[in-house]
C-alpha positions as CSV (number, residue, x, y, z in Angstrom):
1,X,-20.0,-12.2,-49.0
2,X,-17.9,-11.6,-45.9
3,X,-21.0,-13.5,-44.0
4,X,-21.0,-16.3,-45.6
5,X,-16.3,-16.5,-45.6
6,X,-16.7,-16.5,-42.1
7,X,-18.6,-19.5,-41.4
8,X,-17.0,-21.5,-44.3
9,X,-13.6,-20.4,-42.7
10,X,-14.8,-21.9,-39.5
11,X,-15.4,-24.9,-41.0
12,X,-12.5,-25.2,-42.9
13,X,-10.5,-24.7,-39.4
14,X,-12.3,-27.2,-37.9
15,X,-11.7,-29.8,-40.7
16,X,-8.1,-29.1,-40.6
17,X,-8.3,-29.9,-37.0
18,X,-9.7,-33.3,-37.4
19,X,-7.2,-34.1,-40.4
20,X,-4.5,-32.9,-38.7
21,X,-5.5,-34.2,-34.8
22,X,-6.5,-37.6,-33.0
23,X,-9.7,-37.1,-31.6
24,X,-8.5,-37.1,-28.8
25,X,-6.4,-34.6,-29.2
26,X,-8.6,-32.4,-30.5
27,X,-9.4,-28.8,-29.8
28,X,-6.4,-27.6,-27.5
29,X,-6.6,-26.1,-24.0
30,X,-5.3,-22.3,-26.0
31,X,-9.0,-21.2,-26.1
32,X,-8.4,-20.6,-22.3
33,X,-5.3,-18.5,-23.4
34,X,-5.0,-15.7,-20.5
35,X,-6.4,-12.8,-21.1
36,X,-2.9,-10.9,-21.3
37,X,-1.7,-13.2,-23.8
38,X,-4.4,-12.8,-26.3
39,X,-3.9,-8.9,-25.9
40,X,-0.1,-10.0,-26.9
41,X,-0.9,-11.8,-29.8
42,X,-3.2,-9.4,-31.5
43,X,-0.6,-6.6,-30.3
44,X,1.8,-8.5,-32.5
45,X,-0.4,-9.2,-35.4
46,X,-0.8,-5.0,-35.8
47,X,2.5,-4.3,-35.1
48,X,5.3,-4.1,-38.3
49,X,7.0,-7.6,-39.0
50,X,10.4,-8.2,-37.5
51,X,13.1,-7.2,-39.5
52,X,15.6,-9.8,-37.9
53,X,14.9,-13.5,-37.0
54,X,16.7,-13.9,-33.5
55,X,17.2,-17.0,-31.5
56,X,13.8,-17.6,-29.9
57,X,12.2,-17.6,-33.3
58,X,14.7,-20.1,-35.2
59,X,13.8,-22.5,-31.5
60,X,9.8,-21.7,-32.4
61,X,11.1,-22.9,-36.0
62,X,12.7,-25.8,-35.4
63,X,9.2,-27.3,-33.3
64,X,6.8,-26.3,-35.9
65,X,4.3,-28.6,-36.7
66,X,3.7,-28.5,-40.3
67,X,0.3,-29.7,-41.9
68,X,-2.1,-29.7,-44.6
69,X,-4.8,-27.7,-45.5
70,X,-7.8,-29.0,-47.0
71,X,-8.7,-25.6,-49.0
72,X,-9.1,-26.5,-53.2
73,X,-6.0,-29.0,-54.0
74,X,-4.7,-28.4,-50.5
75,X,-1.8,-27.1,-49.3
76,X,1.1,-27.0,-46.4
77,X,0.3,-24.5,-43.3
78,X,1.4,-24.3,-39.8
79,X,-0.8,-26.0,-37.7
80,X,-2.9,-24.2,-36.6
81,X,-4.4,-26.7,-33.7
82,X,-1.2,-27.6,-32.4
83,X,1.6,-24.6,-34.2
84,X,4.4,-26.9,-32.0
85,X,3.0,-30.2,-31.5
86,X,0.7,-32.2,-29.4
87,X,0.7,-30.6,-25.8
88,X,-0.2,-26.9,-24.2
89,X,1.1,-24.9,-27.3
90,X,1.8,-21.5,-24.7
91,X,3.5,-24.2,-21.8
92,X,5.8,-25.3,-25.6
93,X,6.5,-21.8,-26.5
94,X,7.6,-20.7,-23.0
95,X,10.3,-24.2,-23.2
96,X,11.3,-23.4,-26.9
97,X,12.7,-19.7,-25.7
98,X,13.9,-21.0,-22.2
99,X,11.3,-18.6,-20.6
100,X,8.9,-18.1,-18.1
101,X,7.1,-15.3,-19.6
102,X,3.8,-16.5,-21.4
103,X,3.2,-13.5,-23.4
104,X,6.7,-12.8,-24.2
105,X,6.4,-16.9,-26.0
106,X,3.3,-16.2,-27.4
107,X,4.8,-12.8,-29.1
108,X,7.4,-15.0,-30.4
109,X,5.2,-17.9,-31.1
110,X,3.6,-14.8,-33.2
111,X,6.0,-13.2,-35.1
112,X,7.8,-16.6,-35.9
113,X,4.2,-17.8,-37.6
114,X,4.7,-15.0,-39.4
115,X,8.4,-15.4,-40.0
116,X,7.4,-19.1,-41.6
117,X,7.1,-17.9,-44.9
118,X,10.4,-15.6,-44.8
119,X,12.5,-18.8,-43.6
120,X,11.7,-20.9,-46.5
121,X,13.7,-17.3,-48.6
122,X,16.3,-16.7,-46.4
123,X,17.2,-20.8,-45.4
124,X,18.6,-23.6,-47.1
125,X,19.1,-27.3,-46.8
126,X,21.3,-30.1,-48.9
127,X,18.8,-32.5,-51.1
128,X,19.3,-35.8,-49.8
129,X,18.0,-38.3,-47.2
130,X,16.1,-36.8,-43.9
131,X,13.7,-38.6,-41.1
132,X,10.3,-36.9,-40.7
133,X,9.4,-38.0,-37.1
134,X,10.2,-41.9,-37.7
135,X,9.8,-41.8,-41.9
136,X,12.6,-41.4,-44.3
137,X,12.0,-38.6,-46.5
138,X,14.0,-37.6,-49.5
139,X,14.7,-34.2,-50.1
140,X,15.0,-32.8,-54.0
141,X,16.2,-30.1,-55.5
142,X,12.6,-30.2,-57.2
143,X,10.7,-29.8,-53.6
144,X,13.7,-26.9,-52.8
145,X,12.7,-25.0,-55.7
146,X,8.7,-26.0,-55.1
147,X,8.9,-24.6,-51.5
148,X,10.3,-21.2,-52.5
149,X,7.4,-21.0,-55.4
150,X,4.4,-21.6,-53.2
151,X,2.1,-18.5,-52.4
152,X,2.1,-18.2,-48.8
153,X,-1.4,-15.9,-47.6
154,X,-1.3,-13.2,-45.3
155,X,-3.7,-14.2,-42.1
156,X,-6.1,-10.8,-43.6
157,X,-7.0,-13.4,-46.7
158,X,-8.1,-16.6,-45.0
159,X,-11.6,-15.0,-43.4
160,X,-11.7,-14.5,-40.0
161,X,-10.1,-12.3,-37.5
162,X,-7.6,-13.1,-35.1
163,X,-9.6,-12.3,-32.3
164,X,-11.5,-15.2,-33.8
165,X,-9.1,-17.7,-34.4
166,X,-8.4,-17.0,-30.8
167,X,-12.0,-17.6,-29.9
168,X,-12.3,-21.4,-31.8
169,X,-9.2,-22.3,-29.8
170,X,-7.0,-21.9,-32.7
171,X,-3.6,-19.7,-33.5
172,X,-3.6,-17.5,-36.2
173,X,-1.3,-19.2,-38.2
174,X,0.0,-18.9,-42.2
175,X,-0.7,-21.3,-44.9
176,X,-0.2,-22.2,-48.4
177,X,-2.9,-21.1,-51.0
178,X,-4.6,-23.8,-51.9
179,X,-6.5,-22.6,-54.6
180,X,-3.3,-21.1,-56.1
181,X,-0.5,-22.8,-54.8
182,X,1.9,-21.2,-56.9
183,X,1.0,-17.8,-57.4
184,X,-1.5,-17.5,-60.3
185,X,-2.9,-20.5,-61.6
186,X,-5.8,-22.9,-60.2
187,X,-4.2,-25.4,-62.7
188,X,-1.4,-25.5,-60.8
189,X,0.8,-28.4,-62.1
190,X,1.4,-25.5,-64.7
191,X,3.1,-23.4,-62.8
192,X,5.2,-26.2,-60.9
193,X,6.0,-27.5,-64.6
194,X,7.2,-24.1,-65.0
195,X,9.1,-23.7,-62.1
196,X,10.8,-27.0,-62.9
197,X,11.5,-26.2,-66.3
198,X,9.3,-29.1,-67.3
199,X,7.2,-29.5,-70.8
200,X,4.1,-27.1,-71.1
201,X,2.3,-27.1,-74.2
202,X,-0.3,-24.9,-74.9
203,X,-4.1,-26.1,-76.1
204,X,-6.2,-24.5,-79.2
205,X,-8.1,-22.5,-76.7
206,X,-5.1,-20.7,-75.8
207,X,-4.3,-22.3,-72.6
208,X,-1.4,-23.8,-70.9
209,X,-1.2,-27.3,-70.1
210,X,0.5,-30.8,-69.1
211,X,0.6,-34.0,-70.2
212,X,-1.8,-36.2,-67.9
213,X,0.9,-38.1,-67.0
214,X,2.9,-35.4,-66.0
215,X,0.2,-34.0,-64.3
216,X,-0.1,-37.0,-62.2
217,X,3.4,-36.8,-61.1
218,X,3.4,-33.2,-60.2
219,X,-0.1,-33.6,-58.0
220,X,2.2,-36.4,-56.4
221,X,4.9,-34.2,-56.2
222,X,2.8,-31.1,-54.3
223,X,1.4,-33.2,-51.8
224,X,5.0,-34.2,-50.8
225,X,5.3,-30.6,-50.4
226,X,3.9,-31.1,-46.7
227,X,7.0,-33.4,-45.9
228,X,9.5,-31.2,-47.4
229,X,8.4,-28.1,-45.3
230,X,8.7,-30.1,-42.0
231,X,12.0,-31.2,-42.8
232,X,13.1,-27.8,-43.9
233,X,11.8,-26.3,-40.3
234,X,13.7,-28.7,-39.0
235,X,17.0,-28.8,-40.7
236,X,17.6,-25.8,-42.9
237,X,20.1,-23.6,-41.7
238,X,20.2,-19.7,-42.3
239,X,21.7,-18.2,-44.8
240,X,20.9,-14.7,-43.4
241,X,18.8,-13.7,-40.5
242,X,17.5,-10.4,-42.0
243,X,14.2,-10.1,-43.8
C-alpha cells in the first residue's frame, strides 16, 4: 500500500499546484532550497511543537496563503506551492520576521505550518464583512464554528515524507481532511448539520442524514470554508498565545 500512497500523493501535490498556481507560476524556485535550510526544516518537523506562538509566527500567519485541496470533497490547506504567496517563499519568510537568516525563516515558516491548525483554537474574529484580496467576504458565525470543527491532518497522514515534499519543490504544509472534513464522517454535511445544530434525520438503514436541499446548502457552505480561513489568517486576533 505505502507504494502505491506515494505516487497518488505526488499527484495529488501536483494537482493542487495547478489549481492553486498560474502556469506560470508554477513549481517554485524552493526545490533549490540550500542545503542548510532543508536540514532546518526537517530538524523542525522532529523536534516537539512550540508551546508558544511568538511574534515571527503570528507575521508567517498573517501572509499565509490559504487554498484548496482537491482530495475526496476537498478541503482548505496551506499552500503548499506558494505557503506565503506568489514569489521566493524563503526570500518572504526572511521579510515576514524582519531577518536575514534563511534557516532561522524557514524554522519559523515551519513551526507556524504547523501552528495553522492551533490558531484557528486559540484566535477569534467578529462575523461580519471582510475583503479577501479585492472580494468581499462575509464572515458567519456558521463558518466560525465550521473552522474550529474541521479535522486538520498531521503531515505523517498525507503520504510522503518531508524530505520529499522537499524534493517536488513543495513545503510540507497541513491541510484539511478531505475525505473527512469534520472528524468522522465521509458524509460530511452530517457532521456540519451537527455542528450547526441543524435537522438530521436518520434513514431505515440506521444512518444519519440531510435533506437534499440542505445538503446542497452545506456543500455550498464548506467550500466557503476556503475564504473564511484566509480571512481568519488575516484578521483574527489572539485570544491566548499558548498551545
Amino acid at each position: 500500500m505505502p507504494d502505491l500512497v506515494q505516487p497518488l500523493r505526488r499527484q495529488l501535490l501536483r494537482l493542487a499546484g495547478a489549481l492553486l498556481c498560474s502556469p506560470m507560476l508554477a513549481r517554485a524556485a524552493d526545490g533549490g532550497l540550500p542545503r542548510a535550510v532543508r536540514q532546518r526544516i526537517l530538524a523542525t518537523l522532529d523536534a516537539p511543537l512550540p508551546k508558544v506562538l511568538n511574534v515571527h509566527h503570528l507575521a508567517l500567519i498573517r501572509r499565509f496563503n490559504i487554498g484548496w485541496s482537491p482530495v475526496e470533497s476537498g478541503a482548505p490547506m496551506l499552500n503548499p506551492e506558494h505557503p506565503l504567496g506568489n514569489g521566493d517563499t524563503l526570500q518572504l519568510a526572511m521579510q515576514a520576521i524582519a531577518g536575514k537568516d534563511a534557516a532561522l525563516a524557514a524554522q519559523r515558516l515551519t513551526e507556524a505550518s504547523l501552528l495553522l491548525p492551533h490558531f484557528v483554537q486559540m484566535a477569534d474574529l467578529k462575523p461580519g464583512g471582510y475583503a479577501n484580496a479585492k472580494t468581499p467576504f462575509t464572515l458567519t458565525a456558521r463558518h466560525l464554528t465550521l473552522l474550529r470543527q474541521q479535522a486538520w491532518m498531521p503531515l505523517e497522514m498525507l503520504g510522503m515524507a518531508a524530505e520529499d515534499y522537499l524534493a517536488e519543490g513543495y513545503w510540507p504544509t497541513p491541510s484539511v481532511d478531505g475525505k473527512r472534513p469534520y472528524g468522522n464522517f465521509t458524509n460530511y454535511p452530517v457532521e456540519m448539520a451537527q455542528a450547526l445544530d441543524l435537522p438530521v434525520r436518520r434513514q431505515a438503514n440506521g444512518s444519519l442524514a440531510v435533506t437534499p436541499a440542505l445538503e446542497a446548502k452545506l456543500q455550498a457552505l464548506h467550500e466557503q470554508t476556503m475564504a473564511a480561513l484566509q480571512v481568519f489568517v488575516r484578521q483574527a486576533g489572539l485570544r491566548r498565545n499558548t498551545v
